[in-house]
N, CA, C and O atoms as CSV, one atom per row, in Angstrom:
chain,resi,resn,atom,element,x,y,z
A,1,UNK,N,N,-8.034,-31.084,-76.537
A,1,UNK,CA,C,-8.854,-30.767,-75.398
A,1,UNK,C,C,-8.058,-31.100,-74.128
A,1,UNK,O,O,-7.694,-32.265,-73.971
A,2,UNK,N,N,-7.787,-30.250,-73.293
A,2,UNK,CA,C,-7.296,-30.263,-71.765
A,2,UNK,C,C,-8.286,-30.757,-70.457
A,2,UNK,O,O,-9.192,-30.199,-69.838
A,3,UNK,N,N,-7.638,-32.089,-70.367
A,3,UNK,CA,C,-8.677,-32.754,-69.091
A,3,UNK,C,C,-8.812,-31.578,-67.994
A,3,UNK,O,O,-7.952,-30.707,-67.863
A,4,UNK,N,N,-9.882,-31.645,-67.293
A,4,UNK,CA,C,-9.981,-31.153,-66.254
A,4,UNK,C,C,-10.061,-31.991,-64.846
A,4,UNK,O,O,-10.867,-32.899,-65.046
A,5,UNK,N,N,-9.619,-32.055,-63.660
A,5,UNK,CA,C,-9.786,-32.433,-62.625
A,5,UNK,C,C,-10.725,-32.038,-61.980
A,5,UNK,O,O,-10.792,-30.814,-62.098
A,6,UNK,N,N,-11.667,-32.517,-61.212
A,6,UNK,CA,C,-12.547,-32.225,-60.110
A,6,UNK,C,C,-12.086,-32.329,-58.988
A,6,UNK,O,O,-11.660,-33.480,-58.901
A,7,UNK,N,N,-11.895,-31.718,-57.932
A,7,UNK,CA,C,-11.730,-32.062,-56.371
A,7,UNK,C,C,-13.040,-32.538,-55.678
A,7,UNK,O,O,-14.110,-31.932,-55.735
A,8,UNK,N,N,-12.860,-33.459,-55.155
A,8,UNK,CA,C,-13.869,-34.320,-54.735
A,8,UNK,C,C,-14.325,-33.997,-52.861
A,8,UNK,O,O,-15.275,-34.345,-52.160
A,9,UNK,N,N,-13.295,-33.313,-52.660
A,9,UNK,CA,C,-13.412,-32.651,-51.288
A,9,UNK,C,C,-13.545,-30.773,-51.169
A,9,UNK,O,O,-12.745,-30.214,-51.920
A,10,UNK,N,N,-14.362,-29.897,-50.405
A,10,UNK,CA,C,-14.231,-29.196,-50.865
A,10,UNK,C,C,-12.855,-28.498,-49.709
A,10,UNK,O,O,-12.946,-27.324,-49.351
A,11,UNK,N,N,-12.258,-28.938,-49.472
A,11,UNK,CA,C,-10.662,-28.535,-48.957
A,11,UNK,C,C,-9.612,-28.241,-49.814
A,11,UNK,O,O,-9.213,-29.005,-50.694
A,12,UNK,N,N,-9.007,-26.777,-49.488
A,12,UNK,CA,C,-7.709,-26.568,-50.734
A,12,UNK,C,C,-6.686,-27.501,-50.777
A,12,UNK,O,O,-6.314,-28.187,-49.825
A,13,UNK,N,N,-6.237,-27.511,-51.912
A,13,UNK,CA,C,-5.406,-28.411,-51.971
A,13,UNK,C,C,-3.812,-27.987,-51.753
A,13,UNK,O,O,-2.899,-28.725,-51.380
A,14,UNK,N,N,-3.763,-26.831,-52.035
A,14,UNK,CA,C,-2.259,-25.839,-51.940
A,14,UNK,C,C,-2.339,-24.694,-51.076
A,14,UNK,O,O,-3.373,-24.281,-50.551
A,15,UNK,N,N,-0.876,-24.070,-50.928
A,15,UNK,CA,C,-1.707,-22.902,-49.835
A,15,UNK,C,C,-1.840,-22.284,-50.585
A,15,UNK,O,O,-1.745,-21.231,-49.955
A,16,UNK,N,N,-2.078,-21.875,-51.980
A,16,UNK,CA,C,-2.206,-20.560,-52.670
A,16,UNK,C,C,-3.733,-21.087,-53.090
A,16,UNK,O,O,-3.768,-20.838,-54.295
A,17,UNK,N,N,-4.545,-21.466,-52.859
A,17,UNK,CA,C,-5.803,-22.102,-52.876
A,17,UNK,C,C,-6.526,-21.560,-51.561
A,17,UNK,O,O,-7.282,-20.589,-51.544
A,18,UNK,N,N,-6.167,-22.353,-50.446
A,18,UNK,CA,C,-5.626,-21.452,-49.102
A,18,UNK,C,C,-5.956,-20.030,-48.601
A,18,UNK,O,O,-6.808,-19.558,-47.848
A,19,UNK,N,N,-4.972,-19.559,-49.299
A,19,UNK,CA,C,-5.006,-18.053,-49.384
A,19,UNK,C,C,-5.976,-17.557,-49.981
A,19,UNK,O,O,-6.597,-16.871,-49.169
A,20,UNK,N,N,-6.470,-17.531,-51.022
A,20,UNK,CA,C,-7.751,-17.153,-52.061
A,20,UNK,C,C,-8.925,-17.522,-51.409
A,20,UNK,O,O,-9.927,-16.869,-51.701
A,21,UNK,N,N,-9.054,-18.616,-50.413
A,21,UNK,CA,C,-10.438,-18.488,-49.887
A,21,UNK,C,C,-10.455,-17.983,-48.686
A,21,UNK,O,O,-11.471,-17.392,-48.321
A,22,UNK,N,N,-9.537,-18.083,-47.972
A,22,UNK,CA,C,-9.191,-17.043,-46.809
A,22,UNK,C,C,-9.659,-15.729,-47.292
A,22,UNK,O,O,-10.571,-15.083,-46.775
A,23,UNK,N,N,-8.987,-15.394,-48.292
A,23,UNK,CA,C,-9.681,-13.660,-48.382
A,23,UNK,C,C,-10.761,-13.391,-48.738
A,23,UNK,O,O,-11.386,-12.400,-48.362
A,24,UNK,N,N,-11.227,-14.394,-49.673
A,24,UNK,CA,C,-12.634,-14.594,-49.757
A,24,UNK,C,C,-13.608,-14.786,-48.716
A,24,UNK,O,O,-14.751,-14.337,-48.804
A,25,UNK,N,N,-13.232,-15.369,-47.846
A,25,UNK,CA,C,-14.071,-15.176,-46.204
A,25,UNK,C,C,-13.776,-14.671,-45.952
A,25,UNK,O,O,-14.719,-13.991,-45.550
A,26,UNK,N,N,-12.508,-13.933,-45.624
A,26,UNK,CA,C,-12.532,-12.278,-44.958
A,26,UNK,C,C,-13.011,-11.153,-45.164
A,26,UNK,O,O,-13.183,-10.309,-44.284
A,27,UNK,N,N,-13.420,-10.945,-46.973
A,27,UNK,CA,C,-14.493,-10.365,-47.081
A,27,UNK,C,C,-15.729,-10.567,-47.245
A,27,UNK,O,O,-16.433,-9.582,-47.470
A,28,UNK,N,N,-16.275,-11.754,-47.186
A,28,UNK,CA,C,-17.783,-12.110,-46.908
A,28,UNK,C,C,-18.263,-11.915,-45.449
A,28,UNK,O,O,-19.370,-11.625,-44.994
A,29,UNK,N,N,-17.123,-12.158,-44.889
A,29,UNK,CA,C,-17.439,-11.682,-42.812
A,29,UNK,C,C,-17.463,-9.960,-42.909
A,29,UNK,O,O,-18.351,-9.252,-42.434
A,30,UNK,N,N,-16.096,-9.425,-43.746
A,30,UNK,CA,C,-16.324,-7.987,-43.551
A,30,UNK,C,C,-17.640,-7.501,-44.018
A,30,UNK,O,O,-18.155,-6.585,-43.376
A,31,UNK,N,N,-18.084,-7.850,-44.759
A,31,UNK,CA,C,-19.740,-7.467,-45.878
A,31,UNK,C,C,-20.354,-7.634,-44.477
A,31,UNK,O,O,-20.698,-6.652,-43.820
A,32,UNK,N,N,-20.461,-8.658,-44.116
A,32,UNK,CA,C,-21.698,-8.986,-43.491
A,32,UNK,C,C,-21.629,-7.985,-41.451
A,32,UNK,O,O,-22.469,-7.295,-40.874
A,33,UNK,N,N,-20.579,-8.328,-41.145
A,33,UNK,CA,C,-20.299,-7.035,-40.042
A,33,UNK,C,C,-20.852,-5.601,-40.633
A,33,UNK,O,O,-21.600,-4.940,-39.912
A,34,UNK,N,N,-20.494,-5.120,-41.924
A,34,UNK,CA,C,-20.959,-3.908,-42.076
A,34,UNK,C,C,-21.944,-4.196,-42.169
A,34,UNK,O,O,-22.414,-3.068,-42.316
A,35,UNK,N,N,-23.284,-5.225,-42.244
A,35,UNK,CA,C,-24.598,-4.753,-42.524
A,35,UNK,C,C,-25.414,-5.018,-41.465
A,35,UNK,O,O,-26.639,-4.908,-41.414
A,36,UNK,N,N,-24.410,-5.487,-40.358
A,36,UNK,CA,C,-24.778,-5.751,-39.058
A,36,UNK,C,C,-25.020,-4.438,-38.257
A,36,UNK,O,O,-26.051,-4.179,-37.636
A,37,UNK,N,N,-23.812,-3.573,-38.371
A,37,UNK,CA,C,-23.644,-2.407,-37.742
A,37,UNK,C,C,-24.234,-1.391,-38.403
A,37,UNK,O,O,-24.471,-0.278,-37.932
A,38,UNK,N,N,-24.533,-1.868,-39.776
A,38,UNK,CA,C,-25.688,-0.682,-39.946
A,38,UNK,C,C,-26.834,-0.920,-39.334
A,38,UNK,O,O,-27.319,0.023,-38.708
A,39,UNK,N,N,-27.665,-2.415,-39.353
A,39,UNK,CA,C,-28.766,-2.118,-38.239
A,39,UNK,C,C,-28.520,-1.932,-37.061
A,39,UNK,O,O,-29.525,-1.466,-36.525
A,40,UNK,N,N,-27.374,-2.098,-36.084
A,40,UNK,CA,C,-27.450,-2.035,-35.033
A,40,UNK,C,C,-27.535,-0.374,-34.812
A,40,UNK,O,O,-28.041,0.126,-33.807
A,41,UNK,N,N,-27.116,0.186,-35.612
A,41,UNK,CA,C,-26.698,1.998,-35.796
A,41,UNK,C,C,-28.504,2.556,-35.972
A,41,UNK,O,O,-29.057,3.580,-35.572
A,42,UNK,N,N,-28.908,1.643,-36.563
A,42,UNK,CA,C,-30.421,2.159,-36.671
A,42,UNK,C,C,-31.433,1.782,-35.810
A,42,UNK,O,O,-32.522,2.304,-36.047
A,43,UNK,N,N,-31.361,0.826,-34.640
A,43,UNK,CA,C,-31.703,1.195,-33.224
A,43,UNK,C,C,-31.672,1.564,-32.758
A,43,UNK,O,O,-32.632,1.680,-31.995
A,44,UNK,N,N,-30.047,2.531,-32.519
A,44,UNK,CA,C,-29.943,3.423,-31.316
A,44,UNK,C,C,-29.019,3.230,-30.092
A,44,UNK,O,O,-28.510,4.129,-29.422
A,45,UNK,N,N,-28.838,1.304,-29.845
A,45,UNK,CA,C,-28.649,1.052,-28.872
A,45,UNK,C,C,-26.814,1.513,-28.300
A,45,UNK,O,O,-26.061,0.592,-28.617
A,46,UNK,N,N,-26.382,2.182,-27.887
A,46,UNK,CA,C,-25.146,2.748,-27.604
A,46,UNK,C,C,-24.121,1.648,-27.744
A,46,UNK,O,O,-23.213,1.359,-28.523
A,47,UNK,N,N,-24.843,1.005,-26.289
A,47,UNK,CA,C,-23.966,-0.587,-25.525
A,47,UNK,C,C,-23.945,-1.148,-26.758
A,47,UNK,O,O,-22.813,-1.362,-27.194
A,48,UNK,N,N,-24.955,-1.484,-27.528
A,48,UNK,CA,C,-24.745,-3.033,-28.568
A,48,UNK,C,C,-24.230,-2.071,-29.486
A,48,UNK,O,O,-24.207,-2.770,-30.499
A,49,UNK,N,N,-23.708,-0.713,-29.915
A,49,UNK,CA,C,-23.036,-0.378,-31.308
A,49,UNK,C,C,-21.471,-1.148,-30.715
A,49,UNK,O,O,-20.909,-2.208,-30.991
A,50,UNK,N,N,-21.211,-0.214,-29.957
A,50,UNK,CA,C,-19.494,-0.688,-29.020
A,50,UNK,C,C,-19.350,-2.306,-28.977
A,50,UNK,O,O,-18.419,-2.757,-29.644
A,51,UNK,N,N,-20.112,-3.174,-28.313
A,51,UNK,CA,C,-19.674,-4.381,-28.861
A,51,UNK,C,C,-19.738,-5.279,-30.297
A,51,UNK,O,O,-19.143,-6.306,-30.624
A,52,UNK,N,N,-20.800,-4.372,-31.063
A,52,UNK,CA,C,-20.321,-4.762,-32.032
A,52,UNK,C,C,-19.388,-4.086,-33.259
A,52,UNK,O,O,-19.082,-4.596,-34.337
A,53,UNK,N,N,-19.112,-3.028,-32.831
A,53,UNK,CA,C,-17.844,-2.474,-33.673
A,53,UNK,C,C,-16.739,-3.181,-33.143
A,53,UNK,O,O,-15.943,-3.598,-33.984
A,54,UNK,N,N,-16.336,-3.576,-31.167
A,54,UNK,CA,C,-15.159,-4.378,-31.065
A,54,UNK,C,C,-15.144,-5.930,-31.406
A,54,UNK,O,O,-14.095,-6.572,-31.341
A,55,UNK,N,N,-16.411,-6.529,-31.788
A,55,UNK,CA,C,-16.266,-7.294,-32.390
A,55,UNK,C,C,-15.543,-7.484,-33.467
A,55,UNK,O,O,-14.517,-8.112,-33.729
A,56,UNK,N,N,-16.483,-6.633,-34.198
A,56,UNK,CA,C,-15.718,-6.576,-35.764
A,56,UNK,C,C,-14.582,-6.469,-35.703
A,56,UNK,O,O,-13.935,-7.514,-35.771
A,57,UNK,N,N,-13.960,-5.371,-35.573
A,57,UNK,CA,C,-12.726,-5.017,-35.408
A,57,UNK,C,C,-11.466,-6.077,-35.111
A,57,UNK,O,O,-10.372,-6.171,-35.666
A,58,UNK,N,N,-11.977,-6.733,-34.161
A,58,UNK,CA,C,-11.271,-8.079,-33.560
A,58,UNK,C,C,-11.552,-9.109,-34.541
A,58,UNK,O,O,-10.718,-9.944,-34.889
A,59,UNK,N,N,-12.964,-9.027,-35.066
A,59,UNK,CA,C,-12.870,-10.185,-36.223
A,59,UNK,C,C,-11.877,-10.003,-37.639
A,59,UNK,O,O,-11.223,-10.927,-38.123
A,60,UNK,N,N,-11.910,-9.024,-38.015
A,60,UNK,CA,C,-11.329,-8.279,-39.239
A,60,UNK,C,C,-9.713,-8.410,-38.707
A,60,UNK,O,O,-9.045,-8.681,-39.705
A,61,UNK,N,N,-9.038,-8.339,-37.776
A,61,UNK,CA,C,-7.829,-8.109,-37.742
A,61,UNK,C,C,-7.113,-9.658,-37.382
A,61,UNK,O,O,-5.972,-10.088,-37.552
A,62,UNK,N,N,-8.222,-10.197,-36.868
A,62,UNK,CA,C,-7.484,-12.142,-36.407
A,62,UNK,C,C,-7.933,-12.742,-38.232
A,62,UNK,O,O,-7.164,-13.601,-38.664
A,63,UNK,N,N,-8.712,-12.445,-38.875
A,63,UNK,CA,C,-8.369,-13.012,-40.166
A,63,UNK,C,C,-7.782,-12.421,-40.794
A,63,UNK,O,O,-7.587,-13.050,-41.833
A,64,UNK,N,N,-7.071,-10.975,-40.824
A,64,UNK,CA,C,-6.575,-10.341,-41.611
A,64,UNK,C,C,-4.991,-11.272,-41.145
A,64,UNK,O,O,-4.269,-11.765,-42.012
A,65,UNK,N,N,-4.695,-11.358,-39.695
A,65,UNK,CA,C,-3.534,-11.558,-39.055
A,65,UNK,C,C,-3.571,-13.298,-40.387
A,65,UNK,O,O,-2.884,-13.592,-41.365
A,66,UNK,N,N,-4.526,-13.873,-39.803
A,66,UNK,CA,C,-4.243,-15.631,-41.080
A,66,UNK,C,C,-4.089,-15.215,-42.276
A,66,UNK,O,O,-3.243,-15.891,-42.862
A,67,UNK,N,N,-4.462,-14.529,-42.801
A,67,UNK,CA,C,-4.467,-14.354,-44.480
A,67,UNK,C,C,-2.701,-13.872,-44.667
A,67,UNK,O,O,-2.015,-14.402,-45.541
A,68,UNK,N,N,-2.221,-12.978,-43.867
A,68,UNK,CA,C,-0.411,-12.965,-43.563
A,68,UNK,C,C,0.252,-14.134,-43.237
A,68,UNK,O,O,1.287,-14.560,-43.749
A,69,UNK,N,N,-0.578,-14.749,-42.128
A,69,UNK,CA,C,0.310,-16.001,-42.060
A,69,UNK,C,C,0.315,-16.967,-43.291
A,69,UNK,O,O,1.318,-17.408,-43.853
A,70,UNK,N,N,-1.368,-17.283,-43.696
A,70,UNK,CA,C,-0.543,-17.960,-45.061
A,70,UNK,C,C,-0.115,-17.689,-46.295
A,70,UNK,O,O,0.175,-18.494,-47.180
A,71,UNK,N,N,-0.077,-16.120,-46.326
A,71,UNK,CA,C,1.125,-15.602,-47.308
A,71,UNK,C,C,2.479,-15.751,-47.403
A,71,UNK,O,O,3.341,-15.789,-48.281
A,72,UNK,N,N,2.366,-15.840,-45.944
A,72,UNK,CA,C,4.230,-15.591,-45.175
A,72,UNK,C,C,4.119,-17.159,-45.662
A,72,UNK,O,O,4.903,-17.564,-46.521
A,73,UNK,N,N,3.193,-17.974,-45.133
A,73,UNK,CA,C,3.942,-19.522,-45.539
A,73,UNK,C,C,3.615,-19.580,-46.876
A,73,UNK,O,O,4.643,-19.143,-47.391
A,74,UNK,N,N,2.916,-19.814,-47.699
A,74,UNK,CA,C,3.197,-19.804,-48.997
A,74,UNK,C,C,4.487,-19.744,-49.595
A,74,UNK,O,O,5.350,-20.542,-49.961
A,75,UNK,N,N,4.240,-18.024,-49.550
A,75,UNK,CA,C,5.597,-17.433,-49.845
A,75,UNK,C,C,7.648,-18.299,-49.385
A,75,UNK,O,O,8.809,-18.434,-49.769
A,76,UNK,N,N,6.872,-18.517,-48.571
A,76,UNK,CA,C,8.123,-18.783,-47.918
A,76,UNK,C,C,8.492,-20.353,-48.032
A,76,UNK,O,O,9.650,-20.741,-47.873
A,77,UNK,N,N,7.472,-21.182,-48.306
A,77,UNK,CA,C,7.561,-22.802,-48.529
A,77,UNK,C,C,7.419,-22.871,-47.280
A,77,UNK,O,O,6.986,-22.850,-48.432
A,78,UNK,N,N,7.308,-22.930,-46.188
A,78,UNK,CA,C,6.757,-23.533,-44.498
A,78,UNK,C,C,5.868,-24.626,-44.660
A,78,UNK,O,O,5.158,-24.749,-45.658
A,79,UNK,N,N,5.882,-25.316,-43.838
A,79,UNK,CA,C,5.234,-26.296,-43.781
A,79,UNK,C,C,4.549,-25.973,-42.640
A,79,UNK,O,O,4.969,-25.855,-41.489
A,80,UNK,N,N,3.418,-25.841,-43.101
A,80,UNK,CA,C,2.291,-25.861,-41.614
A,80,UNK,C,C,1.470,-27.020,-40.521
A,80,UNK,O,O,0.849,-26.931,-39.462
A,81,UNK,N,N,1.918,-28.239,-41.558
A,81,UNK,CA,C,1.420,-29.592,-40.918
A,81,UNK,C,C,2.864,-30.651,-41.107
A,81,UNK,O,O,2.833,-31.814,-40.705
């Protein structure tokens, strides 16, 4: 039988840990923007579609931009702290 460890914090411990929940919140934010902008699309309101598509948009591309950075460091051994 192979012990198992528990992490007692819920913080990754590696960046490839890191990385996997990064994308995992990047698509639980993307899910949830799309079901935003579908109601906002079913009001009508012009002004609030535009800020919230440049929301999104801006949200989706600054976590897309981290999920590269900690690939690039992963990948690369960097030390980020």
């Amino acid at each position: 039988m192979v012990p198992t460890q528990q992490r007692r914090s819920g913080i990754p411990s590696t960046l490839d840990e890191l990385n996997v929940s990064s994308v995992e919140l990047l698509f639980t934010v993307t899910l949830l923007i799309g079901s935003v902008s579908v109601a906002v699309i079913a009001s009508g309101d012009p002004e609030l579609m535009a800020v919230v598509a440049l929301s999104g948009v801006t949200v989706v591309l600054f976590g897309m931009a981290l999920v590269r950075l900690s690939e690039y460091s992963r990948t690369t051994e960097l030390s980020l702290f």
